[in-house]
C-alpha positions in Angstrom: 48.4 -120.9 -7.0 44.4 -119.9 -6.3 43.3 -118.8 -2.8 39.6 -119.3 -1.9 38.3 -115.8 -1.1 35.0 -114.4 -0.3 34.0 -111.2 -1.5 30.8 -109.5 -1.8 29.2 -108.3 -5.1 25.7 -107.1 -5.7 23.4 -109.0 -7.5 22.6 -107.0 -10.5 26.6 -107.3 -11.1 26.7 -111.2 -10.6 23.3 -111.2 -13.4 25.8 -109.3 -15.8 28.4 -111.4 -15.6 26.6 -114.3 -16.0 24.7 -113.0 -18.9 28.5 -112.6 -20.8 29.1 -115.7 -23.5 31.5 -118.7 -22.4 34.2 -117.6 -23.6 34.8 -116.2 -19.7 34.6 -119.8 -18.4 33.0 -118.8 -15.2 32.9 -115.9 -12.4 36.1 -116.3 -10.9 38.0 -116.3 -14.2 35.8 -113.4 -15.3 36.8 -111.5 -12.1 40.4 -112.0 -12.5 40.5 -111.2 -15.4 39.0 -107.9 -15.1 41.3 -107.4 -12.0 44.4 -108.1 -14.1 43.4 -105.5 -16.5 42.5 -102.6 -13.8 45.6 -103.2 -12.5 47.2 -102.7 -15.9 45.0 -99.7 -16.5 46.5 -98.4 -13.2 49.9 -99.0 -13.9 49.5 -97.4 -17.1 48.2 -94.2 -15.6 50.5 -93.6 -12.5 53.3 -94.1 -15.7 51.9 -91.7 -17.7 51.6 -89.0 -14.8 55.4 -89.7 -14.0 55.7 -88.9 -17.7 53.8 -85.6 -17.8 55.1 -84.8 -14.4 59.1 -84.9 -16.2 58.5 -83.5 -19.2 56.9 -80.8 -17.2 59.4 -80.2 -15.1 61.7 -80.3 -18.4 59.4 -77.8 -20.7 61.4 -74.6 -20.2 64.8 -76.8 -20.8 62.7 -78.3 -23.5 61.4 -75.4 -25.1 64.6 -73.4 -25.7 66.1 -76.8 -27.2 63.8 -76.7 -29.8 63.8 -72.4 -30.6 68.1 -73.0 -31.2 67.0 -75.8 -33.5 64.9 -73.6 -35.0 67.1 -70.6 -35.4 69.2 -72.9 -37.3 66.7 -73.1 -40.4 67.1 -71.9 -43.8 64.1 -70.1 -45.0 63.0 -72.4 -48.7 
């Protein structure tokens, strides 16, 4: 379902986006667009820092896994 909304943009960004080819249809589908893919880029992001923030958290763990795997090497 689409909501009728007002927002307020500057011109020099309204020129832009009507300078872009057809294949955006017009400004709201444009702008949705573009919000749809911030909000990925978001998502993305707060997943990766949850990611960083564990395997931090884990690195000592993590790090002494990988020195017993590699006491277990045979020299070639």
């Amino acid at each position: 379902m689409k909501i009728k909304t007002s927002i307020t943009l500057s011109q020099e960004l309204l020129n832009t986006i009507d300078e872009l080819p057809n294949q955006y249809h017009n400004r709201s589908f444009f702008l949705e667009t573009a919000a749809w893919a911030f909000i990925r880029q978001l998502r993305r992001a707060e997943q990766a820092a949850r990611d960083l923030e564990i395997l931090n958290r884990r690195a000592d763990y993590l790090n002494e896994e990988v020195t017993d795997a590699l006491a277990y090497q045979v020299a070639l």
